[in-house]
C-alpha positions, -999 to 999 in steps of 0.1 A, spaced: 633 233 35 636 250 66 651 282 45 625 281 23 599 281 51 617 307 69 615 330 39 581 327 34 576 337 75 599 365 68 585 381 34 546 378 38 519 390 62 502 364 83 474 360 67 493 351 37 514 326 52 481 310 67 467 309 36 502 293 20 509 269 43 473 257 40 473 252 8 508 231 8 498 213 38 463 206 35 451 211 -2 479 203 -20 478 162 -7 443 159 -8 445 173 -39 473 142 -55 449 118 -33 416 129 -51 430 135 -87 450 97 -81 417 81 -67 395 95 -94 420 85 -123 419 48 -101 382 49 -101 381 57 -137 406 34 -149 391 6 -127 358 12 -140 368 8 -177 389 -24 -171 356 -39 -160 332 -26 -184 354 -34 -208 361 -72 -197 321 -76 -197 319 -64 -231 345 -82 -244 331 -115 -225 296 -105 -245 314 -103 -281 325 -136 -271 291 -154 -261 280 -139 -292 306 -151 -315 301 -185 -296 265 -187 -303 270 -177 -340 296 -207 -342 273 -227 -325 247 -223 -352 268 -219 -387 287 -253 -374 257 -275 -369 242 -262 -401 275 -270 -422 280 -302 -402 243 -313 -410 253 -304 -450 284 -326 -451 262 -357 -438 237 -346 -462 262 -335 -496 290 -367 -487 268 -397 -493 267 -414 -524 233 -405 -532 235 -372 -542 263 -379 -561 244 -407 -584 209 -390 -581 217 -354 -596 234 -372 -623 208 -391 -633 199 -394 -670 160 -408 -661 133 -414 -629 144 -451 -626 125 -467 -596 160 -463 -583 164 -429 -583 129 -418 -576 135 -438 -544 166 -417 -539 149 -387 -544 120 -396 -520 142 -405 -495 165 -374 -502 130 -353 -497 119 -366 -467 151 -360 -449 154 -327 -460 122 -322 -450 124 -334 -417 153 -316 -414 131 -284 -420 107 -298 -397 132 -304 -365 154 -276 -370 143 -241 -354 175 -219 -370 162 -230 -405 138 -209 -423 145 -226 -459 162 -253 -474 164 -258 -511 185 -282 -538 186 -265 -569 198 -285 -601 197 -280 -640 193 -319 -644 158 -317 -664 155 -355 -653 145 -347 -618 110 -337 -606 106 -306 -589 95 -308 -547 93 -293 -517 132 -287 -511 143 -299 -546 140 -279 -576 150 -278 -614 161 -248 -628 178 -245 -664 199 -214 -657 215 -201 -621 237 -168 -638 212 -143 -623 203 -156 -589 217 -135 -560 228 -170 -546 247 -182 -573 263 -149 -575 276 -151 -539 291 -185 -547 312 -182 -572 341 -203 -580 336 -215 -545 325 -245 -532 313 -234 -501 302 -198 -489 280 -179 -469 261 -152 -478 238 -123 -471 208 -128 -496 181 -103 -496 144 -123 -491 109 -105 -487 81 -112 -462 53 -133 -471 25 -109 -459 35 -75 -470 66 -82 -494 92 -60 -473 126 -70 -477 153 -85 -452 186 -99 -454 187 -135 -444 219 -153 -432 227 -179 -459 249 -211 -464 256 -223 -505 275 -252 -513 282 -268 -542 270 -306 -543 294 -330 -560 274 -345 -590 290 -373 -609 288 -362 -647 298 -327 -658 263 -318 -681 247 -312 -644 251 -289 -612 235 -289 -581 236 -265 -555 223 -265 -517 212 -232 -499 198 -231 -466 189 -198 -451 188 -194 -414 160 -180 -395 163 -146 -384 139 -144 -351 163 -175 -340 196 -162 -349 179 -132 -325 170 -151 -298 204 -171 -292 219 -130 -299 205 -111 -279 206 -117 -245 221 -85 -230 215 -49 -231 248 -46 -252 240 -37 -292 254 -64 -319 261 -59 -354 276 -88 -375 295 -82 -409 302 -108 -434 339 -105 -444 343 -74 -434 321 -53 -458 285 -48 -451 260 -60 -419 246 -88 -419 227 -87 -387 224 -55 -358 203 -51 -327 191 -21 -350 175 -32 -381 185 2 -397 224 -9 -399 215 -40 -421 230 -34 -450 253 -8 -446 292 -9 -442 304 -19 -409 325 10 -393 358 -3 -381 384 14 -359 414 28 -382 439 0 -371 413 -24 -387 443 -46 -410 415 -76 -420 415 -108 -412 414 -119 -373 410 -84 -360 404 -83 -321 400 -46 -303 383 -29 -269 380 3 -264 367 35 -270 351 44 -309 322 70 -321 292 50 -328 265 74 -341 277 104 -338 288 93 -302 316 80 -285 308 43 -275 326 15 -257 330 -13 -283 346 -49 -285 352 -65 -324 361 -99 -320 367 -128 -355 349 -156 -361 363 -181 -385 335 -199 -404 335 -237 -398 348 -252 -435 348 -217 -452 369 -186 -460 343 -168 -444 349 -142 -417 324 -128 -396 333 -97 -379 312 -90 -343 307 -59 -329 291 -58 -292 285 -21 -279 277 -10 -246 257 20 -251 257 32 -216 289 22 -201 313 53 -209 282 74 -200 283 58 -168 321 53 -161 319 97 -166 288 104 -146 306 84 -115 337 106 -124 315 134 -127 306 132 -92 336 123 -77 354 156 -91 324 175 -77 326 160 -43 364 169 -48 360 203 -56 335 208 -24 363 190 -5 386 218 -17 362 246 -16 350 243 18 378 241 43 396 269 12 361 292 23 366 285 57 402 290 57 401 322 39 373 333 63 397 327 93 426 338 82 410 372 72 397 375 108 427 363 124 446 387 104 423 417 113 427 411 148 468 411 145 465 444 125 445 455 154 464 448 178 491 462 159 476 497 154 470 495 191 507 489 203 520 515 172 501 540 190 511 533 224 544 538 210 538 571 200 522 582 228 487 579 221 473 561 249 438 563 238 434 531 226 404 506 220 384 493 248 376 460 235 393 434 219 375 402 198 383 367 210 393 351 241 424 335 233 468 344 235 460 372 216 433 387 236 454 383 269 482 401 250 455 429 239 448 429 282 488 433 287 492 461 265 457 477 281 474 472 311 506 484 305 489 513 286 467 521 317 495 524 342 519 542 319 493 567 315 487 568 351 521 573 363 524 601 335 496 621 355 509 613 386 541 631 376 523 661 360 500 661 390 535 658 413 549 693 389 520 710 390 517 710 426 557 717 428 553 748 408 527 758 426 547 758 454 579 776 443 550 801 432 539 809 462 575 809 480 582 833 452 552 857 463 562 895 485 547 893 517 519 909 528 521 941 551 495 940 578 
């Protein structure tokens, strides 16, 4: 080390070795410091924002569990009694099974009535037997409803059916549960659907300024902050292997790159799968404006003292070079050097020395020619005839 220093004493101006050692002792470590604390900063920044995104997808994913399980729950008091089992397999209105249907009625209805996630809840059967009600309808043929075809050979499901407004007939996917209902003959079906109320669904979602879209199985959205994504495939990141799929991190969203959280939620009592995607639309933003800032208060804390630096050193080193050309020409003889020297400091007393030194050399040099001259002038005269009188 001390070599190494040496050499750069003994092969560079001044000015340069200012400028060196400068930048290894000064800029160099706050340099490592500022590029280490912004990388900190950054990476500190992005633990967080991801933890509260991921803590969001969660809340969501709690609240959508919160509501699918108490509407299943509520069907498997409703489907596992005895009464639906004899009533949809009825082969007439007996007293009996009119009174099963009342009472079957009035606690679906009541259920309709009490329930705020609800928007509709229907029985549909082919049993011709049956009356048609509120909540409990006969139909001879299911093949071509949108509900039936969701079903399948399933017994359970849940579905995104497409419904229409009542006012102006514009459609909207509504979150829906079908289930099979156990009937006790095989000439008859019945089938339960009860579709959940969007504005509700909503209102337990939303409550953050994160954006949520929800996909059923994976394939298309069910629900999103933005009405526009409804319906169209749910964009995953490319490890996306199915089934419970967790991931945080970075993805482009729109054209932009977003900070997302995916998290699975395994239906209550189903093979459903609902897939939740929460998106902070501002956090990466943020997390590089606050990096944006620090490098820029960086590069000022570089570019300043460099300035200055480079400013002094240039001066300093003109002085020296001053000094210098003054003591070259002394050497040679030239004694007419500058009057005034800039600064007041070791440099500046050694500028007085050499003025000094200068001053006396070139008064004892005309002492001596003063000290010939007269000498010569005297062998000159000792040399002269003298004169007759």
């Amino acid at each position: 080390m001390k070599l190494h220093i040496n050499k750069i004493h003994d092969t560079h101006s001044v000015r340069n070795q200012l400028l060196r050692i400068f930048l290894l002792a000064g800029m160099s470590p706050l340099l490592v410091i500022g590029i280490f604390s912004i990388t900190s900063v950054r990476k500190q920044m992005l633990a967080r924002y991801e933890s509260l995104t991921n803590a969001d997808g969660l809340r969501v994913a709690s609240s959508l569990s919160d509501i699918t399980t108490t509407v299943y729950s509520y069907s498997d008091t409703l489907l596992n009694s005895n009464q639906c089992l004899s009533l949809f397999a009825a082969e007439s209105m007996s007293p009996n099974i009119k009174e099963q249907f009342t009472d079957l009625e009035r606690a679906l209805q009541t259920y309709f009535d009490n329930t705020a996630s609800v928007c509709r809840i229907q029985i549909y059967t082919n049993n011709p037997n049956l009356q048609n009600s509120e909540h409990i309808h006969y139909q001879q043929n299911f093949v071509l409803d949108e509900w039936r075809k969701a079903l399948g050979n399933n017994w359970s499901t849940w579905a995104s059916l497409q419904r229409y407004t009542a006012i102006v007939r514009q459609p909207y996917r509504e979150l829906t549960l079908i289930r099979r209902i156990g009937v006790a003959s095989s000439k008859y079906q019945a089938f339960l659907v009860i579709g959940l109320d969007r504005n509700t669904i909503k209102n337990h979602l939303e409550q953050s300024g994160n954006e949520t879209a929800i996909s059923l199985d994976g394939t298309r959205i069910i629900y999103a902050t933005d009405s526009a994504l409804i319906g169209k495939d749910m964009e995953f990141p490319d490890d996306f292997s199915g089934y419970i799929y967790r991931y945080t991190g970075s993805k482009e969203i729109g054209n932009q790159m977003r900070l997302v959280n995916y998290v699975t939620l395994q239906s209550y009592k189903s093979n459903n799968l609902f897939y939740v995607r929460t998106v902070d639309p501002d956090a990466l933003k943020t997390i590089n404006h606050t990096v944006a800032v620090f490098v820029l208060i960086l590069v000022l804390a570089l570019l300043v003292p460099l300035i200055l630096m480079i400013c002094f050193s240039n001066y300093f080193s003109t002085r020296i070079t001053t000094l210098k050309s003054a003591m070259h020409r002394a050497s040679l003889g030239d004694y007419n050097i500058i009057e005034q020297f800039r600064g007041d400091d070791e440099l500046s007393d050694t500028f007085k020395d050499l003025k000094l030194t200068v001053d006396a050399i070139h008064d004892k040099e005309a002492q001596f020619y003063e000290a010939r001259i007269r000498e010569q002038q005297l062998v000159n005269r000792q040399q002269q005839p003298p004169r007759i009188r």
